[in-house]
N, CA, C, O and CB atoms as a CASP TS submission, in Angstrom:
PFRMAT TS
TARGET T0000
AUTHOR 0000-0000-0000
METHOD Language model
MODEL 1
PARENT N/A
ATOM      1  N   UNK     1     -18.314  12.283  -7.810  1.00  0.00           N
ATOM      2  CA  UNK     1     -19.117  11.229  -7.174  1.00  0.00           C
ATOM      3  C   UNK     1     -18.543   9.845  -7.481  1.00  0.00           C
ATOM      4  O   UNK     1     -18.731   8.883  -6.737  1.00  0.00           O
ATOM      5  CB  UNK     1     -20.585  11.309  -7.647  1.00  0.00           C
ATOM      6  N   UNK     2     -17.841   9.791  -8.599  1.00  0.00           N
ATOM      7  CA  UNK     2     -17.621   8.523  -9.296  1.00  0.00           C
ATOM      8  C   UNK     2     -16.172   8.112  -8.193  1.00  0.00           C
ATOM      9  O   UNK     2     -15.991   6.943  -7.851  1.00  0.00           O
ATOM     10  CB  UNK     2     -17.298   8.755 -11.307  1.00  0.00           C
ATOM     11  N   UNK     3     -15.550   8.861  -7.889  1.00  0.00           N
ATOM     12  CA  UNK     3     -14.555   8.849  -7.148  1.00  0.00           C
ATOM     13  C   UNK     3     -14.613   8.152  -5.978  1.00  0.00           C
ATOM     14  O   UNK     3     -13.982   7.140  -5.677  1.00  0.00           O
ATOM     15  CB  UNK     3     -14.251   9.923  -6.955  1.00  0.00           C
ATOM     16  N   UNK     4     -15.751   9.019  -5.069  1.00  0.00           N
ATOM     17  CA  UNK     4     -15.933   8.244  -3.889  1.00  0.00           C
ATOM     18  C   UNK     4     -16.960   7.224  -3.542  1.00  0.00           C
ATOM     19  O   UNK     4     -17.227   6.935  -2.376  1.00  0.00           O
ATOM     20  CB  UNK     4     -16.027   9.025  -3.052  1.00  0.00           C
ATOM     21  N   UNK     5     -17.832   6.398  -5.134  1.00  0.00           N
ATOM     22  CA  UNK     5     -18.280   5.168  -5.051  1.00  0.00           C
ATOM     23  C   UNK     5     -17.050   4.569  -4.781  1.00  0.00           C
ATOM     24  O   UNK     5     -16.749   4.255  -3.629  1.00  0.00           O
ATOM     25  CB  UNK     5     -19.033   4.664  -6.188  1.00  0.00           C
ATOM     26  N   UNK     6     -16.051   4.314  -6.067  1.00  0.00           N
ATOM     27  CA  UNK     6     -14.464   3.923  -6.171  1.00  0.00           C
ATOM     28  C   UNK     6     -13.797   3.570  -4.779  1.00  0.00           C
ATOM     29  O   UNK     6     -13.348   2.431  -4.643  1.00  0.00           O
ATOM     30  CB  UNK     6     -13.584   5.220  -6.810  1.00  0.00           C
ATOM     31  N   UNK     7     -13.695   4.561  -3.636  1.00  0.00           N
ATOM     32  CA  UNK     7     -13.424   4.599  -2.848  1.00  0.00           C
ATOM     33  C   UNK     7     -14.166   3.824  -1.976  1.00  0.00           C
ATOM     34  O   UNK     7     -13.563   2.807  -1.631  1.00  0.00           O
ATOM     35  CB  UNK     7     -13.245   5.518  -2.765  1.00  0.00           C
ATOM     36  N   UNK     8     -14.949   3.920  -1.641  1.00  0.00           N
ATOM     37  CA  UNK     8     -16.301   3.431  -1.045  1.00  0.00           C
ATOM     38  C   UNK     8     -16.007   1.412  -1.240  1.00  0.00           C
ATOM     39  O   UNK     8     -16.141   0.601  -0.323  1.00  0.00           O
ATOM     40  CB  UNK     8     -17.985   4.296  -2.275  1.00  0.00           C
ATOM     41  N   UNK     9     -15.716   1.181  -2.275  1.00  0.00           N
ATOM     42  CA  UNK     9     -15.935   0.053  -2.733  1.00  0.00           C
ATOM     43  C   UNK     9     -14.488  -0.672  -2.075  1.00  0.00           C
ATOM     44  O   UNK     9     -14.329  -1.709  -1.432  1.00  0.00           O
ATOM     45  CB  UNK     9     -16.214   0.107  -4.393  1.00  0.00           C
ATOM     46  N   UNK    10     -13.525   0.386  -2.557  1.00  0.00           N
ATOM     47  CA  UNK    10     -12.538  -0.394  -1.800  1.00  0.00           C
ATOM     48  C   UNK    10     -12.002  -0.537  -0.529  1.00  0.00           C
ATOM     49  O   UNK    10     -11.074  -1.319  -0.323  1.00  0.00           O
ATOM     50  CB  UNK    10     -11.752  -0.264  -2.219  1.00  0.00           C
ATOM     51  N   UNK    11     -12.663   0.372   0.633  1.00  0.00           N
ATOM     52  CA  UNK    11     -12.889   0.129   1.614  1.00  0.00           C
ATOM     53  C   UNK    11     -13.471  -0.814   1.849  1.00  0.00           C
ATOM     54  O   UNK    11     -12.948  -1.506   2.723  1.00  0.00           O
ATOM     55  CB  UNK    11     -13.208   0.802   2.002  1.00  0.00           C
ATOM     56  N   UNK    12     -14.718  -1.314   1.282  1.00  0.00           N
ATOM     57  CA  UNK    12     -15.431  -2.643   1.857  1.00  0.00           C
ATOM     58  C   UNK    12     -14.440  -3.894   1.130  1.00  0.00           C
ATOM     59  O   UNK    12     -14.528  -5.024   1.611  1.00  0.00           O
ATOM     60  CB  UNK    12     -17.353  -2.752   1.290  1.00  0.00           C
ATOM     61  N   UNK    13     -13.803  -3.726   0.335  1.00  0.00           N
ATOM     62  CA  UNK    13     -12.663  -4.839  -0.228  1.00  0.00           C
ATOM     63  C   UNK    13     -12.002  -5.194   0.704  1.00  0.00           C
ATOM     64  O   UNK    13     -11.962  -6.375   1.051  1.00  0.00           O
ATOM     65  CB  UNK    13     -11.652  -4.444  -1.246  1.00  0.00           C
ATOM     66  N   UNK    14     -11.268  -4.128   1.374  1.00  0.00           N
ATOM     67  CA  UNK    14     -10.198  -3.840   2.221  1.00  0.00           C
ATOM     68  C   UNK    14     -10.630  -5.038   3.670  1.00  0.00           C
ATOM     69  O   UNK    14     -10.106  -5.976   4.271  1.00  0.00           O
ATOM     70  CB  UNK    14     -10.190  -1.911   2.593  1.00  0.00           C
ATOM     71  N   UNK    15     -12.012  -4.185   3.681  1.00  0.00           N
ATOM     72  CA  UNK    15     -12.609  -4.794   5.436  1.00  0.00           C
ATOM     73  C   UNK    15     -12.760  -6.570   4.960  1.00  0.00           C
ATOM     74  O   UNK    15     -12.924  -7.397   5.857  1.00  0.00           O
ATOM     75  CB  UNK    15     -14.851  -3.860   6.126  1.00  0.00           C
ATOM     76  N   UNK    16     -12.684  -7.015   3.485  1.00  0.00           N
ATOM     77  CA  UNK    16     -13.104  -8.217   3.599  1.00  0.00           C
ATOM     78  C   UNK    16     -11.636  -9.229   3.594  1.00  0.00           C
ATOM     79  O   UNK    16     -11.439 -10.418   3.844  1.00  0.00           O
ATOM     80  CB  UNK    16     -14.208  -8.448   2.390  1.00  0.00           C
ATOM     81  N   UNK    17     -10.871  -8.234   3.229  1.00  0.00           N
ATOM     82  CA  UNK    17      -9.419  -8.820   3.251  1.00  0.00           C
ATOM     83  C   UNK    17      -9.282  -9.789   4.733  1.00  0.00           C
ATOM     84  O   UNK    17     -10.017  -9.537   5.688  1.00  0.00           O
ATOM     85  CB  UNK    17      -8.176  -7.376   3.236  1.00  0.00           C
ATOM     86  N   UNK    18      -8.140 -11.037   4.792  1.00  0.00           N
ATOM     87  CA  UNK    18      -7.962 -11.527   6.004  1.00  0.00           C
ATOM     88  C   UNK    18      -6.456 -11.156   6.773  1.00  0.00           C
ATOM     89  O   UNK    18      -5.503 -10.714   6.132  1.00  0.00           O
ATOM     90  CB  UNK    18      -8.194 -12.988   5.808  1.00  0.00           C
ATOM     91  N   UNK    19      -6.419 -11.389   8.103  1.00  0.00           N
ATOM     92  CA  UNK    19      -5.468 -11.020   8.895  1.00  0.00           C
ATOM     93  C   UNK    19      -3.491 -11.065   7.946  1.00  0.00           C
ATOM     94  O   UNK    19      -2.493 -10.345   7.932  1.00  0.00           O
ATOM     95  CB  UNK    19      -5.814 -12.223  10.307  1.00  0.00           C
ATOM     96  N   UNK    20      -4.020 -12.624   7.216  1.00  0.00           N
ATOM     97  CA  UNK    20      -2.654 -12.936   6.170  1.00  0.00           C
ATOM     98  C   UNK    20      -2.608 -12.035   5.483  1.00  0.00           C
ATOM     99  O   UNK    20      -1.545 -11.414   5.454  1.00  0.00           O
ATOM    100  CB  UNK    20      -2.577 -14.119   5.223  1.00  0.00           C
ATOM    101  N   UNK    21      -3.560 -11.654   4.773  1.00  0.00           N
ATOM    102  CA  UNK    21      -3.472 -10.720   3.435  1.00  0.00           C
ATOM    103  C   UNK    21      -3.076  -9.604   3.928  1.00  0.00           C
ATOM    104  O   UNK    21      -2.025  -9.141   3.483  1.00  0.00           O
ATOM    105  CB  UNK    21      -4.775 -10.458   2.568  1.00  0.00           C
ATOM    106  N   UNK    22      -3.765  -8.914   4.917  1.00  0.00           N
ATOM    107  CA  UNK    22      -3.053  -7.497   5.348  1.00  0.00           C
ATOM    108  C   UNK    22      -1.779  -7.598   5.792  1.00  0.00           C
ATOM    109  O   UNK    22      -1.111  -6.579   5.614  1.00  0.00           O
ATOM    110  CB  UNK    22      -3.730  -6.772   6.447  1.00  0.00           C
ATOM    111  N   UNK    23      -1.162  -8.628   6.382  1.00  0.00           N
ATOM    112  CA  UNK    23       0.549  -8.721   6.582  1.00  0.00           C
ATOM    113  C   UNK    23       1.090  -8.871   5.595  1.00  0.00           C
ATOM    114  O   UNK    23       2.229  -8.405   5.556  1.00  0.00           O
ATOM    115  CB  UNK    23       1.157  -9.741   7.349  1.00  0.00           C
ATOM    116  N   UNK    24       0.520  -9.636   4.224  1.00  0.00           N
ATOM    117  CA  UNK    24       1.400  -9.135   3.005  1.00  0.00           C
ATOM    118  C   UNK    24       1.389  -7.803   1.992  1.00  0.00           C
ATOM    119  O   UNK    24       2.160  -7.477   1.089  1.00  0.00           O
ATOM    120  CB  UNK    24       1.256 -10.099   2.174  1.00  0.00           C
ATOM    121  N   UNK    25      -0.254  -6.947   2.722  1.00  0.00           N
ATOM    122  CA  UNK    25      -0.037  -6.268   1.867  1.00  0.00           C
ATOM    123  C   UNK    25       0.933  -5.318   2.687  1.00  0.00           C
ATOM    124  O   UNK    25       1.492  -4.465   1.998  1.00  0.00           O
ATOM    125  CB  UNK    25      -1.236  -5.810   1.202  1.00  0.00           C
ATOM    126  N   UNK    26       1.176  -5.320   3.802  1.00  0.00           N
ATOM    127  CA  UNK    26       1.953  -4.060   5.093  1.00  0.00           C
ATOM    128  C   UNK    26       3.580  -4.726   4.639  1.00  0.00           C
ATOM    129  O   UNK    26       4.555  -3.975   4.629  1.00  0.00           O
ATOM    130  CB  UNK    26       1.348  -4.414   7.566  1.00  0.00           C
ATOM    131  N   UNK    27       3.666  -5.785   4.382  1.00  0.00           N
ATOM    132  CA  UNK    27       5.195  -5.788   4.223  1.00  0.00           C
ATOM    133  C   UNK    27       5.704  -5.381   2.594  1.00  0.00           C
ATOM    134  O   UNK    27       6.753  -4.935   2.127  1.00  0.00           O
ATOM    135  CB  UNK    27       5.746  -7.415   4.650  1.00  0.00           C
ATOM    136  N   UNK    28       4.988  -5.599   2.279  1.00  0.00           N
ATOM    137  CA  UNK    28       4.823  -4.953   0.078  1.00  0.00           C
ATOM    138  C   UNK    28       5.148  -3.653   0.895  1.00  0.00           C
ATOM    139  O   UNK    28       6.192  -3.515   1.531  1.00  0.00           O
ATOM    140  CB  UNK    28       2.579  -4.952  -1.366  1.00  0.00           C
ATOM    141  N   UNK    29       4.400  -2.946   0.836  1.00  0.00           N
ATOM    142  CA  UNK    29       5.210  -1.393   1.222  1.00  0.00           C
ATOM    143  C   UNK    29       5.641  -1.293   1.552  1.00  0.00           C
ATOM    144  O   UNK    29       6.310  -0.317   1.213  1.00  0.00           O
ATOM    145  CB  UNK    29       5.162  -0.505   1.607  1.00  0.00           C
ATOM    146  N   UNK    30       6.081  -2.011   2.737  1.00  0.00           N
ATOM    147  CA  UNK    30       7.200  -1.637   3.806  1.00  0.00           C
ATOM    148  C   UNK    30       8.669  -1.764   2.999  1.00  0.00           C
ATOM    149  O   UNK    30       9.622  -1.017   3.217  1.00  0.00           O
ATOM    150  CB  UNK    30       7.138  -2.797   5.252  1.00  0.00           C
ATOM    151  N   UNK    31       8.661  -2.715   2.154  1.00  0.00           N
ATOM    152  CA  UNK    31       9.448  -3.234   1.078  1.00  0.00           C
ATOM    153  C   UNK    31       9.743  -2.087   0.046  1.00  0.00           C
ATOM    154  O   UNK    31      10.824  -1.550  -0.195  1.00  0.00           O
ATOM    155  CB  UNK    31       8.703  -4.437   0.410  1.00  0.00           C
ATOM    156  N   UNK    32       8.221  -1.794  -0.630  1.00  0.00           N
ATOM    157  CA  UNK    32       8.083  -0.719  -1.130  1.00  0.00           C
ATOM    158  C   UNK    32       9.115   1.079  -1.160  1.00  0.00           C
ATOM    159  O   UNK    32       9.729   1.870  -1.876  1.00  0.00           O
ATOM    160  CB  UNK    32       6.940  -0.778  -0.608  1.00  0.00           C
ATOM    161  N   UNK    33       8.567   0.750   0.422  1.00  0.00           N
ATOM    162  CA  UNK    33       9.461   2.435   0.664  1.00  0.00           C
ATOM    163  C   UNK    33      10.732   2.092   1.325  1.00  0.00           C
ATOM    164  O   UNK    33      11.479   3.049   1.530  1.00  0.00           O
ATOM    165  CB  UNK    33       8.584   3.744   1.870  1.00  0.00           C
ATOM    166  N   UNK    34      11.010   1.291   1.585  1.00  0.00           N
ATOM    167  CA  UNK    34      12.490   0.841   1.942  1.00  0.00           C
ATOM    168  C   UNK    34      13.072   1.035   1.082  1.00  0.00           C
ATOM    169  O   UNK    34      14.021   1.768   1.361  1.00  0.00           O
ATOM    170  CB  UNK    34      12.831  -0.382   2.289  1.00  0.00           C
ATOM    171  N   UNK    35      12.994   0.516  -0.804  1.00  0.00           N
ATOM    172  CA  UNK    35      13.288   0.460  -1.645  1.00  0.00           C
ATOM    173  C   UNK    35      13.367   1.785  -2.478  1.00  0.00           C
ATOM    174  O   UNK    35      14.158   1.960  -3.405  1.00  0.00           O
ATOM    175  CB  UNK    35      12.735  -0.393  -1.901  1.00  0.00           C
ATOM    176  N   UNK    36      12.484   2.661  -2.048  1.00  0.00           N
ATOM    177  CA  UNK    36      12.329   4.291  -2.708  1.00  0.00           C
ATOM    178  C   UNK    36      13.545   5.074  -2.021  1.00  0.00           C
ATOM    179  O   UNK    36      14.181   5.953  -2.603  1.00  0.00           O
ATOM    180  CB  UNK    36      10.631   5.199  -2.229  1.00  0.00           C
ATOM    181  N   UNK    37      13.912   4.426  -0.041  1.00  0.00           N
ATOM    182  CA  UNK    37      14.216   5.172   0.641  1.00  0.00           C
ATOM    183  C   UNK    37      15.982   5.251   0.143  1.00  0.00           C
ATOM    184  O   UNK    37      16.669   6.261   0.298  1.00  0.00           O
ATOM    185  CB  UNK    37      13.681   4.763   2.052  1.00  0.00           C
ATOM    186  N   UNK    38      16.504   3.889  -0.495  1.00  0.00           N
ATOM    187  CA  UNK    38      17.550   3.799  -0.938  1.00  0.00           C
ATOM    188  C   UNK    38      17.932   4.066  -2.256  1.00  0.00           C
ATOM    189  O   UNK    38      19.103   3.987  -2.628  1.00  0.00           O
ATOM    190  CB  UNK    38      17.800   2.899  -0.659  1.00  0.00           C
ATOM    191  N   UNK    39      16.872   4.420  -3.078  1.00  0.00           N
ATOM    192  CA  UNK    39      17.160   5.084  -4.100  1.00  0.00           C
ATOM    193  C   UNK    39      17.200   6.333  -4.060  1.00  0.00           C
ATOM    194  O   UNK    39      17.711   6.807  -5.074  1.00  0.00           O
ATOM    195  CB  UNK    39      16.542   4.817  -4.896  1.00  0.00           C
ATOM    196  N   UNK    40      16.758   7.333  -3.044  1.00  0.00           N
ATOM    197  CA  UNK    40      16.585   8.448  -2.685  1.00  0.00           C
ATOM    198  C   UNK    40      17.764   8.486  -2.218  1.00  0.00           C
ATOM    199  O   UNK    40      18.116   9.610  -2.573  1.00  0.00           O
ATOM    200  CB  UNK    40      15.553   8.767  -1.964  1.00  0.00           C
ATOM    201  N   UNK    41      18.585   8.060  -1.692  1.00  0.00           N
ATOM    202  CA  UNK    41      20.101   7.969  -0.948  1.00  0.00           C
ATOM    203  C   UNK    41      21.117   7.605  -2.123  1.00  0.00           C
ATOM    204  O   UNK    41      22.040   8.363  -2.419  1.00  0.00           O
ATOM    205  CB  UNK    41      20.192   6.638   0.378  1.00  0.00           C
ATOM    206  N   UNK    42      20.962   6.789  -2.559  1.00  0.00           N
ATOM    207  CA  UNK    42      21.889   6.897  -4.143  1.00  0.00           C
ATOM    208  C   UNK    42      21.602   8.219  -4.921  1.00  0.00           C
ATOM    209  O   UNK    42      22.602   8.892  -5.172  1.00  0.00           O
ATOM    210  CB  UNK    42      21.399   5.559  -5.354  1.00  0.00           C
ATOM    211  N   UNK    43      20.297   8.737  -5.378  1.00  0.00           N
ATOM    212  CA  UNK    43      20.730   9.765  -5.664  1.00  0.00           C
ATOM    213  C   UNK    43      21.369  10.898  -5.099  1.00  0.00           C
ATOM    214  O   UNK    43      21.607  11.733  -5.972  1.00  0.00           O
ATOM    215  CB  UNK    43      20.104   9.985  -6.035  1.00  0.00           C
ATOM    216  N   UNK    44      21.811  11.310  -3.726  1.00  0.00           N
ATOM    217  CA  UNK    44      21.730  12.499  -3.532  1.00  0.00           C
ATOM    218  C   UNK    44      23.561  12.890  -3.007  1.00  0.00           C
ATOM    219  O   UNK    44      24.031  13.907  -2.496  1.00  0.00           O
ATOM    220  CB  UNK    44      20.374  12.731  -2.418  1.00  0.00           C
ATOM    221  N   UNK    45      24.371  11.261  -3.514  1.00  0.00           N
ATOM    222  CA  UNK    45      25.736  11.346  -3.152  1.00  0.00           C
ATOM    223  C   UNK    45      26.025  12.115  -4.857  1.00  0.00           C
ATOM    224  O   UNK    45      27.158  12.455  -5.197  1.00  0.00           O
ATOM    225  CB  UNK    45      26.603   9.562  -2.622  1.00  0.00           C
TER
END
């Protein structure tokens, strides 16, 4: 239960976020897995 208060809560965080904030948080990951995607490629030479 404790889980999906947790959850619960940060959905309504999420919805209070503004249009700016969600373009920085979408380019952080995008950044994010770009960055996993080339370490995943260094390892596998």
């Amino acid at each position: 239960m404790n889980k999906l208060k947790i959850l619960g809560t940060g959905l309504i965080g999420l919805n209070r976020l503004t249009n700016e904030e969600w373009l920085l948080i979408i380019s952080i990951i995008i950044t994010v897995l770009g960055m996993i995607q080339d370490y995943l490629k260094d390892r596998k030479r």
